[in-house]
Structure formats: C-alpha cells, structure tokens
Backbone bond lengths (Angstrom), bond angles and torsions (degrees), N, CA, C in turn:
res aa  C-N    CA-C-N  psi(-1)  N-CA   C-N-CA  omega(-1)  CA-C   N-CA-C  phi
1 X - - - 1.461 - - 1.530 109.04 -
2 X 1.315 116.62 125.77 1.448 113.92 167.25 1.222 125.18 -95.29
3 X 1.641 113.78 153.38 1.149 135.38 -138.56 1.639 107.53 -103.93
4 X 1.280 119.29 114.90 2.030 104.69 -176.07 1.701 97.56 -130.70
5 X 1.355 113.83 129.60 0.985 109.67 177.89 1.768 102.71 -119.06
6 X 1.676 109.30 148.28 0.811 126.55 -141.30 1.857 98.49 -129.15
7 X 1.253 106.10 123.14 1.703 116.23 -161.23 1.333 113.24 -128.01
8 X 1.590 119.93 62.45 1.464 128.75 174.62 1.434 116.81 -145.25
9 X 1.732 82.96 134.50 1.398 87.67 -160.77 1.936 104.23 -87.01
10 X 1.299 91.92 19.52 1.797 77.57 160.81 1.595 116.50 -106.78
11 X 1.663 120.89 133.26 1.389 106.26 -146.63 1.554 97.64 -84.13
12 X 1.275 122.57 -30.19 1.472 131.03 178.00 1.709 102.15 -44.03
13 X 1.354 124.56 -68.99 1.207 126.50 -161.94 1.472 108.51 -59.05
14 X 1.914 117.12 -48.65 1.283 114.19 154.48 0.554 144.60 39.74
15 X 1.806 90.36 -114.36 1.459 135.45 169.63 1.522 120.71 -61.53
16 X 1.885 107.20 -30.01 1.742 110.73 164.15 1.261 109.28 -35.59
17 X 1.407 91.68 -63.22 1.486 117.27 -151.15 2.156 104.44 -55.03
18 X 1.082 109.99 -62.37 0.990 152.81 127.50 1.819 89.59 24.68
19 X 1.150 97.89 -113.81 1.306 121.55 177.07 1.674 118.43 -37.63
20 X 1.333 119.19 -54.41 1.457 119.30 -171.62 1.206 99.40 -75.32
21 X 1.691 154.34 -18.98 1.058 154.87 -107.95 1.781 89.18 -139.93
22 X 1.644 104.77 -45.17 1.235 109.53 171.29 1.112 119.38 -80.40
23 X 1.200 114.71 -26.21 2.076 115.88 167.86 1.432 101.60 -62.86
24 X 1.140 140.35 -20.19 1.561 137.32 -176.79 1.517 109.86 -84.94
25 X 1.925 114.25 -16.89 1.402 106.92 -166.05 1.321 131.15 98.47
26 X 1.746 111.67 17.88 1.365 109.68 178.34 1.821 99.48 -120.70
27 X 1.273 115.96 165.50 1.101 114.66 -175.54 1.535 114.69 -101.17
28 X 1.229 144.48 126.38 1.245 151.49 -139.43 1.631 122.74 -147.72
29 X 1.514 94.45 111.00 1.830 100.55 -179.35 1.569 100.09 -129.95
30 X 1.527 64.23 135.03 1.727 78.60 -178.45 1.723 122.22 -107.17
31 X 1.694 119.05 150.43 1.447 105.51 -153.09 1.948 65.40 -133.55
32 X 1.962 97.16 136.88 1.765 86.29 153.06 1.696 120.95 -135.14
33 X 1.489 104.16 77.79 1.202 120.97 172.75 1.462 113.77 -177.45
34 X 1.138 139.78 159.08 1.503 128.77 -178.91 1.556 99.19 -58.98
35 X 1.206 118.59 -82.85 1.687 136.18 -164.76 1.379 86.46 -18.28
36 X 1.885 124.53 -79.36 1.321 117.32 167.85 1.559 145.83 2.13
37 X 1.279 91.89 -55.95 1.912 122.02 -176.61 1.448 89.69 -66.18
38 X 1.404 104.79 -65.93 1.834 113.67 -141.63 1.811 90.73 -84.75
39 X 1.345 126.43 1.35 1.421 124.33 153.47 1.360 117.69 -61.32
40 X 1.616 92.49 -47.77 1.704 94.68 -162.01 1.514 116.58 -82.95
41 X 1.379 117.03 -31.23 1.067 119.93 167.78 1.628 108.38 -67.48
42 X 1.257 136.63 -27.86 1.370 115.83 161.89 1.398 120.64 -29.02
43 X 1.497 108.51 -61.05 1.655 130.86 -146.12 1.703 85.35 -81.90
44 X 1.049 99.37 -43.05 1.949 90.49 -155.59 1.649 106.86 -134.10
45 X 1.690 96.09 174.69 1.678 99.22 -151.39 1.663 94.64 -103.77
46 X 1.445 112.06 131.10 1.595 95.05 162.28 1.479 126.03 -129.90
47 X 1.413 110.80 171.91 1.451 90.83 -155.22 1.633 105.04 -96.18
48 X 1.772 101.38 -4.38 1.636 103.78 176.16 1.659 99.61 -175.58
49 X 1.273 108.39 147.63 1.452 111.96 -167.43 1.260 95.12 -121.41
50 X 0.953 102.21 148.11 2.074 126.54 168.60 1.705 108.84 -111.75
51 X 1.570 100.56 104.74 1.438 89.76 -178.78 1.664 106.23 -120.94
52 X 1.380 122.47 151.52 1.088 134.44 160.69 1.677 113.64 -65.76
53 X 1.126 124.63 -178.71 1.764 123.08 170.26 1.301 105.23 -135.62
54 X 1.536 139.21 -4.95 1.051 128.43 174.14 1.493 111.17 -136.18
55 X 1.377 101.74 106.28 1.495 116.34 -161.00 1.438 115.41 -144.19
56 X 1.301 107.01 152.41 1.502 103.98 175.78 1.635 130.30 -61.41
57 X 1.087 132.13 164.82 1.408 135.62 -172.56 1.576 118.60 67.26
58 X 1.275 105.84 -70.60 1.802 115.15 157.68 1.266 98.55 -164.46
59 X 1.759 95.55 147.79 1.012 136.04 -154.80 2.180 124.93 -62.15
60 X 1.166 129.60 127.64 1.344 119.67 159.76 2.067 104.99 7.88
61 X 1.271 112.32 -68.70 1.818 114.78 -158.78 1.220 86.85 -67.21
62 X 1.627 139.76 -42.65 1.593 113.70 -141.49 1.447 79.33 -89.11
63 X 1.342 150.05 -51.48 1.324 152.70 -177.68 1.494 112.67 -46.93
64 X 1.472 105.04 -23.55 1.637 94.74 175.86 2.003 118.38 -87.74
65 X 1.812 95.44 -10.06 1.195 100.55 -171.76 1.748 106.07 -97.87
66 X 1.024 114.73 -18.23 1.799 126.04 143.22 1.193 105.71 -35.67
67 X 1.892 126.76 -56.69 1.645 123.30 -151.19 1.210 109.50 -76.51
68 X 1.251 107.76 -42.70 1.364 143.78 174.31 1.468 107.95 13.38
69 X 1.396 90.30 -93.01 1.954 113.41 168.44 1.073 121.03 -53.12
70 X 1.426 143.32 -20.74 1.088 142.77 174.69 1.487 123.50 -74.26
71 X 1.604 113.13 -37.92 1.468 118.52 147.77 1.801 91.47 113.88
72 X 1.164 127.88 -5.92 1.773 150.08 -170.41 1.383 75.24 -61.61
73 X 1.947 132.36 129.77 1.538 112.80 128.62 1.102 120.47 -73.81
74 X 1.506 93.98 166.08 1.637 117.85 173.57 1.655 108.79 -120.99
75 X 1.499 88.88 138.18 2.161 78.47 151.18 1.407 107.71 -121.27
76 X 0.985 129.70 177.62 1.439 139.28 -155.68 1.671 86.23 -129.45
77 X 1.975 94.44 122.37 1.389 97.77 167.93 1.716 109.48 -127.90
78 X 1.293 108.09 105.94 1.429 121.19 -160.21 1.803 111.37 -135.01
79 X 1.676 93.39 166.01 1.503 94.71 -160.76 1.806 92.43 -97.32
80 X 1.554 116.37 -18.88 1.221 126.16 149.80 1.367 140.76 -24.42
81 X 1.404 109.42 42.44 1.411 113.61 168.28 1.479 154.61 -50.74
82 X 1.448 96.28 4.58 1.952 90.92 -157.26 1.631 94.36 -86.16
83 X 0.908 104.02 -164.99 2.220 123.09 -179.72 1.545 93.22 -82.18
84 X 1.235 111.51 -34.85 1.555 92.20 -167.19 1.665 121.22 -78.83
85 X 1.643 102.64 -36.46 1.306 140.30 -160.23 2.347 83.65 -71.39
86 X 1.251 101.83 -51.62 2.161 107.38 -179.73 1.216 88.67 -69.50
87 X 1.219 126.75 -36.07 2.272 96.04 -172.27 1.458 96.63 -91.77
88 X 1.279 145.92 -37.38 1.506 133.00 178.20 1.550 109.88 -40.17
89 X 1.658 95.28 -48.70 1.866 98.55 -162.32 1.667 104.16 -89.43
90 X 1.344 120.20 -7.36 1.864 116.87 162.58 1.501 110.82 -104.08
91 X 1.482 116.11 -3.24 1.668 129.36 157.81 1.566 104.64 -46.37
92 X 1.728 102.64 -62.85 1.522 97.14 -146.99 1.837 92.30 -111.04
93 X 1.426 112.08 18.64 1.360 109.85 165.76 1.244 158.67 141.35
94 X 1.652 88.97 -4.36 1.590 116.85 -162.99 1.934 99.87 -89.25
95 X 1.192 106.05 142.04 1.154 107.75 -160.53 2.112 102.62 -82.53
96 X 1.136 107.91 -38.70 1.434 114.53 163.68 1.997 105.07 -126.59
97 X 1.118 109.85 -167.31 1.735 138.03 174.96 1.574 111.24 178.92
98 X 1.665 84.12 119.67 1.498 96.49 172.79 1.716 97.95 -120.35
99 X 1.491 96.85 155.25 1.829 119.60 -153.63 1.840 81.64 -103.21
100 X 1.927 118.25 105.23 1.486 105.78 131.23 1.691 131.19 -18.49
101 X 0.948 118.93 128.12 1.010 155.10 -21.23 1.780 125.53 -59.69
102 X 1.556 128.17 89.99 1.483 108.64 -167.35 1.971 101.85 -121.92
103 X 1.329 82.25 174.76 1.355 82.73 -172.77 1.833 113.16 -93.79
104 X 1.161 108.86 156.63 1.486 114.98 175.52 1.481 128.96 -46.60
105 X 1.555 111.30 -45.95 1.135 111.53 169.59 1.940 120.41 -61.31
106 X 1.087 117.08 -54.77 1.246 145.62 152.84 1.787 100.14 -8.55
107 X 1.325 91.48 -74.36 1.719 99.48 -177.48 1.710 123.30 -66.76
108 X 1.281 96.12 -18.15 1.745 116.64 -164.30 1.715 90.05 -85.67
109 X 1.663 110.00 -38.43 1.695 102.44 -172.13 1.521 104.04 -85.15
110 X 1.434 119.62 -25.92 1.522 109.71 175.49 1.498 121.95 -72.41
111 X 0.924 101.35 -36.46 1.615 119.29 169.52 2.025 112.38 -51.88
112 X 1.324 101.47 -49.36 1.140 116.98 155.45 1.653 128.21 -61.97
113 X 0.927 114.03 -26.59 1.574 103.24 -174.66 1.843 80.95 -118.70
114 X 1.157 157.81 13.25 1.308 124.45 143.56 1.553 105.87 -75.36
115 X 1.392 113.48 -50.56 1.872 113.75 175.35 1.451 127.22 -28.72
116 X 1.706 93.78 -32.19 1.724 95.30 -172.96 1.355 86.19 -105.75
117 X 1.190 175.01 -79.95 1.175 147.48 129.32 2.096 117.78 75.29
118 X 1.785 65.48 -75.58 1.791 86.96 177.56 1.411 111.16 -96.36
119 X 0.929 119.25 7.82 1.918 118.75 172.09 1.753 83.09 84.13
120 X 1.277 152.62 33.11 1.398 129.82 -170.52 1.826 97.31 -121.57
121 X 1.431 120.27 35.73 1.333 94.78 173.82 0.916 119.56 -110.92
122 X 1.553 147.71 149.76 1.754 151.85 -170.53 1.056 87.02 -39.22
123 X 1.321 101.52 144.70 1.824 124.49 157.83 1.945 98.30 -140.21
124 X 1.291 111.53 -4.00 1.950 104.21 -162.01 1.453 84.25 -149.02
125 X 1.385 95.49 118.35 2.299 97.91 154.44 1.904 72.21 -123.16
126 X 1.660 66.06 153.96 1.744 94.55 171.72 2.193 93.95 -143.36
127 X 1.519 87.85 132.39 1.268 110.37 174.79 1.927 104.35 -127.35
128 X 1.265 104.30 131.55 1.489 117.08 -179.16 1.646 102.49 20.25
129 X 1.240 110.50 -112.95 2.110 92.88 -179.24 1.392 108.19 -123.95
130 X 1.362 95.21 56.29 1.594 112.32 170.97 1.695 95.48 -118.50
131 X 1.560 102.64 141.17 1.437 103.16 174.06 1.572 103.44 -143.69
132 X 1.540 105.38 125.80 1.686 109.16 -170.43 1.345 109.57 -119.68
133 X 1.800 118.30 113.23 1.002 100.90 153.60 1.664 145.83 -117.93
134 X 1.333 106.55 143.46 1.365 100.01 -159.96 1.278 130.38 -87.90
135 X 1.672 123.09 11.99 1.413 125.09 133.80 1.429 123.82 -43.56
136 X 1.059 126.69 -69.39 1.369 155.92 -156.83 1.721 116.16 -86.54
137 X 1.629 107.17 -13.97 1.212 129.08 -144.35 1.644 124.12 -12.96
138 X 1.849 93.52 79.48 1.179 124.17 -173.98 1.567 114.47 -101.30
139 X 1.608 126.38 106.31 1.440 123.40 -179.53 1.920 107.13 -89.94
140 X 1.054 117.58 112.47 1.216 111.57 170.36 1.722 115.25 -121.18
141 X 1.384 112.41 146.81 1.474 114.19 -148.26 1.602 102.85 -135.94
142 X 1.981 124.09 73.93 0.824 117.86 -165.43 1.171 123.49 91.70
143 X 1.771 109.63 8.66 0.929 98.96 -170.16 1.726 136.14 117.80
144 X 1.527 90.63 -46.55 1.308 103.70 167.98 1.751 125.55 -108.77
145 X 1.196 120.35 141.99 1.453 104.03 -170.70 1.411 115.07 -95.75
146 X 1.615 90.99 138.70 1.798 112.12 -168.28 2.108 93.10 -100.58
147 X 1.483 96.66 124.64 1.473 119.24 172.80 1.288 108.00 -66.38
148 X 1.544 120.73 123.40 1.499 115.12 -177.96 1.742 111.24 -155.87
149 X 1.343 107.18 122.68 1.136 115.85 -160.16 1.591 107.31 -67.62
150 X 1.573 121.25 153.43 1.119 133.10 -175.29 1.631 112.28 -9.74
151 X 1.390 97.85 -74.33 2.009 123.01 -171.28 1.260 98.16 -63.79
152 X 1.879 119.23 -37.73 1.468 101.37 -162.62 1.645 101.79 -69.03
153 X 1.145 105.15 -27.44 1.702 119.44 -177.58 1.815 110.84 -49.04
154 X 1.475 105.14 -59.45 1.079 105.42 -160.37 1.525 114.56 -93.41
155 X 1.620 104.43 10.87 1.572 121.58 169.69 1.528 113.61 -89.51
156 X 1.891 103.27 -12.56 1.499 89.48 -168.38 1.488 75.91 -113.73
157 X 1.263 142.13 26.81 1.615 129.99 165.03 1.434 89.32 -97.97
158 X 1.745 139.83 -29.00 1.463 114.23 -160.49 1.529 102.79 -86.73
159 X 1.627 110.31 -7.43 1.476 113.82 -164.41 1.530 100.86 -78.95
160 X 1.589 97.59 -65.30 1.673 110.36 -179.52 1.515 111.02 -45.55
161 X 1.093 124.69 -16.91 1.543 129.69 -175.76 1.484 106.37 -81.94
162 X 1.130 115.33 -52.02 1.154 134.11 -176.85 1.480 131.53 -101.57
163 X 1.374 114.92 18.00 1.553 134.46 151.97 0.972 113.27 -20.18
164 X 1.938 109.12 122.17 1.519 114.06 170.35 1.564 102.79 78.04
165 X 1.623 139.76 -7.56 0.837 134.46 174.45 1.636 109.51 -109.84
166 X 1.649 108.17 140.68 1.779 104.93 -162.92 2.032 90.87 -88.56
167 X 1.227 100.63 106.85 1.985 79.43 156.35 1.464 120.28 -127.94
168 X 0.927 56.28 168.66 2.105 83.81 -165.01 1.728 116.34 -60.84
169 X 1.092 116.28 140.14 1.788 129.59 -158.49 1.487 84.83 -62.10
170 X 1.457 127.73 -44.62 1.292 105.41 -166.60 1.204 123.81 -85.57
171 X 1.488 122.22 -14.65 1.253 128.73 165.05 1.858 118.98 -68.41
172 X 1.118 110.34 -35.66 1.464 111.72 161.53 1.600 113.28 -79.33
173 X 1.146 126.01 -43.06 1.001 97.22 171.37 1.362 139.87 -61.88
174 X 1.251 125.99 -15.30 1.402 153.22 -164.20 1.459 112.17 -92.16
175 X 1.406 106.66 -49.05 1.354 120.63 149.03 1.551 128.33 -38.60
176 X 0.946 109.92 -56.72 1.550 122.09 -171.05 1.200 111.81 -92.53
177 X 1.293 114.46 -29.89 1.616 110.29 -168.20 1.685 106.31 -104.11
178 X 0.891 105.14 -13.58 1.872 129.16 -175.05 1.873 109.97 55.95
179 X 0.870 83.54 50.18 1.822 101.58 -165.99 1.123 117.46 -117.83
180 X 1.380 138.72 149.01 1.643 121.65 168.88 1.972 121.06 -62.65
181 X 0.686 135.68 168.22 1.707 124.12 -172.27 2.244 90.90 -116.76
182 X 1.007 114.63 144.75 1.368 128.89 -162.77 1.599 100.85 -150.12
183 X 1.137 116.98 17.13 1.543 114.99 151.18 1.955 101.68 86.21
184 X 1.132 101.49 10.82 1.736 88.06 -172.29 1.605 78.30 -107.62
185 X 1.222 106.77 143.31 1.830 130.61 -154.33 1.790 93.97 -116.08
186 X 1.429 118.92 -41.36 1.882 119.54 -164.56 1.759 95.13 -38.07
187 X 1.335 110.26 -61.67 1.549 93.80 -152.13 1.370 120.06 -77.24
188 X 1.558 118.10 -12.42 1.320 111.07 172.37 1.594 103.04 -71.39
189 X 1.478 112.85 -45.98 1.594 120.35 -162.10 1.361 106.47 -54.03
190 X 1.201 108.97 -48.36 1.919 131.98 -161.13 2.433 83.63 -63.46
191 X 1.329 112.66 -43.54 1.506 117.65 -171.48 1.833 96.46 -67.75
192 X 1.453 117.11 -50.23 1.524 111.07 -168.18 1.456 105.58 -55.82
193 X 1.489 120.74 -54.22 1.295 145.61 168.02 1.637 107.27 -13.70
194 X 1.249 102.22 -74.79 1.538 129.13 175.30 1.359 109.82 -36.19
195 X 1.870 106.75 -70.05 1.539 115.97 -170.49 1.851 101.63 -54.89
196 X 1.349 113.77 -40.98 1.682 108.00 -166.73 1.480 115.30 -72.27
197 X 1.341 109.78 -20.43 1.507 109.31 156.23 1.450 128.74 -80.84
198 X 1.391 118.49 -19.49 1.023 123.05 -175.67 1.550 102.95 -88.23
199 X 1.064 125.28 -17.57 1.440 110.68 174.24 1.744 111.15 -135.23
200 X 1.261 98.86 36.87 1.660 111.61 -169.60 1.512 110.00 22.01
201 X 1.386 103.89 84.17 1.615 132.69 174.44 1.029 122.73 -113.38
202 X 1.222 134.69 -2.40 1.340 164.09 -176.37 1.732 85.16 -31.59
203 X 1.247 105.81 -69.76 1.615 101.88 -171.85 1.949 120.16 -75.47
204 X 1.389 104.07 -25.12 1.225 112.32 -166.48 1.828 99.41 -87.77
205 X 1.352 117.00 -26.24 1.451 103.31 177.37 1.502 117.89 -86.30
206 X 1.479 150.31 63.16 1.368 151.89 -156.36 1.643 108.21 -60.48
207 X 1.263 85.28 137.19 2.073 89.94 164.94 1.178 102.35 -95.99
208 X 1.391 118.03 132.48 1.614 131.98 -170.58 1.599 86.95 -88.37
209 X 1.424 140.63 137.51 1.365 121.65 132.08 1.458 132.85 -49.09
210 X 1.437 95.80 127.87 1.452 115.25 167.60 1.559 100.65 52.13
211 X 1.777 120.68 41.84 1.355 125.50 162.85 1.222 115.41 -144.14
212 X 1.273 122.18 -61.65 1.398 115.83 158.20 1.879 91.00 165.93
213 X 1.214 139.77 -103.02 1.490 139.21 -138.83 1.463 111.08 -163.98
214 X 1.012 112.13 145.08 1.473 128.52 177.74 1.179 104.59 -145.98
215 X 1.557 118.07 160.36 1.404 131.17 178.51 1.768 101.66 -136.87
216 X 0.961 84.98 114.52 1.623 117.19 169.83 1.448 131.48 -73.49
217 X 1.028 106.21 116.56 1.727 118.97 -168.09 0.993 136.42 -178.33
C-alpha cells in the first residue's frame, strides 16, 4: 500500500482529501502546519506528498525545499492560482499544482499519473495468504492459483482495498460493474457468494446489515 501524506492546514479539505484517497487504497497521514509535515517526513518514508503553500509555521516553498533531497514528489494543493504563483511552485519543484477549488476525481487522476510517473503504482495487494496481482491479474491462494472471472477479480480488488471497511452494495457495485446501481442486489450477491467459496471466505467476507460487505482481517 502506498503511502501519501497530506499537508493542509484546513481540516475540512484534509479530511476530503483524506478520505477519497483512502477509498482508492492508499494510506494517508495527515500533518496541519509545515513544522508538522517536515516532522513527519523526518520519521517516515513517503511515496508522495500533498502540500498546501500557505500554512502555519513555514510555508508550502520552505517545506518543499526540505523535500527536495529526498527525491519524494509533491503536488502543490493551493488556493494560489495565478500563472505566476504555477511556475514559482514547478520552478522550485513540485511535480504537478492543482488550484482550490478542484474536484476529487481530478486530484485522484493526478495523484495517479505522478505515482506512475515515479514507477510507485500497485502492482501486488496481499490479503492473509492470498496474493493479487494486478498487472497480470493473477489470484493465487497459498500459493496456488484460484481461477476468477473478470468482476469476480475486480470485486476482490475493491474488498482487499478496503479491508475492515463496511461498503455499501451500491458503491461496489458501481465500482465494478461501471454502471449505475438500481437496487437489484442477485448479481453482486450471487459474485460475493462465488468469491467466499472460491477462496474459503465464508467467514472473512461479512454481510453488513442493510449495507452491504466487509472483509475482515
């Protein structure tokens, strides 16, 4: 799982940020002040930072000239819009900048194409002694490989992603099927069904009431 740490000191946006970033499967700490940031990146390694530029203690630039050496990108997520304000902050380093007010998706694909960028995007989730990879989209279970049709595949990538987290039938379904969800439950259920036999999950895949499934681990 890769690691994005997140450096704004507004806690609402954050926590946006925060949240959708972890529905995708990355792991996410959030710092809200420079001093904060340039703590955490002492202690620990990340694989891409989200920084604000106007922040308490010191600022987005002096924090980007900290990252600098370490070789970690950043994009710059700021309310700093003008032409001059995007070449200062890809002057001294930031690998993209997106202008507050933006949308989620928007940030979720830039975030994405700096990662692959840097050679840093998933290719392996590993769940208990299941190991999936999603180049190859190869499920092997102990070792041995378990046959799994397209959807069943990409139902047990939204699960393993989202371990320990309950979501909702329509959000997986929507996910996986790339379709709108209309409340008829057979074909996702008839797919969970499938995956828990296919990798004797019976206990590890849970039916949430009146939400939909979690996987436990």
């Amino acid at each position: 799982m890769l690691n994005i740490l997140i450096v704004e000191d507004d806690n609402a946006i954050a926590k946006l940020i925060d949240i959708n970033l972890s529905a995708e499967g990355y792991r996410c700490t959030c710092a809200f002040d420079g001093k904060a940031g340039a703590d955490l990146i002492e202690r620990e390694s990340y694989d891409l930072i989200l920084l604000d530029i106007m922040l308490p203690e010191f600022d987005g630039y002096d924090l980007l000239e900290y990252i600098r050496p370490l070789g970690t990108p950043v994009i710059f997520i700021t309310a700093k819009g003008s032409v001059d304000d995007r070449i200062k902050g890809l002057r001294l380093g930031a690998d993209d900048y997106l202008v507050k007010p933006f949308q989620i998706g928007e940030l979720i694909a830039r975030v994405e194409a700096v990662l692959r960028r840097y050679g840093k995007s998933d290719k392996q989730l590993e769940f208990d002694d299941v190991s999936i990879n999603l180049d190859s989209r190869q499920v092997l279970k102990a070792s041995a490989p378990i046959d799994l049709t397209i959807k069943e595949f990409d139902l047990l990538v939204e699960l393993v992603r989202n371990k320990n987290v309950a979501l909702y039938r329509d959000r997986l379904y929507e996910k996986v099927w790339n379709e709108e969800f209309f409340g008829e439950t057979r074909t996702l259920d008839s797919h969970i069904q499938r995956l828990r036999k296919k990798l004797s999950w019976e206990d590890k895949i849970r039916t949430v009431f009146r939400i939909g499934y979690r996987l436990e681990g």
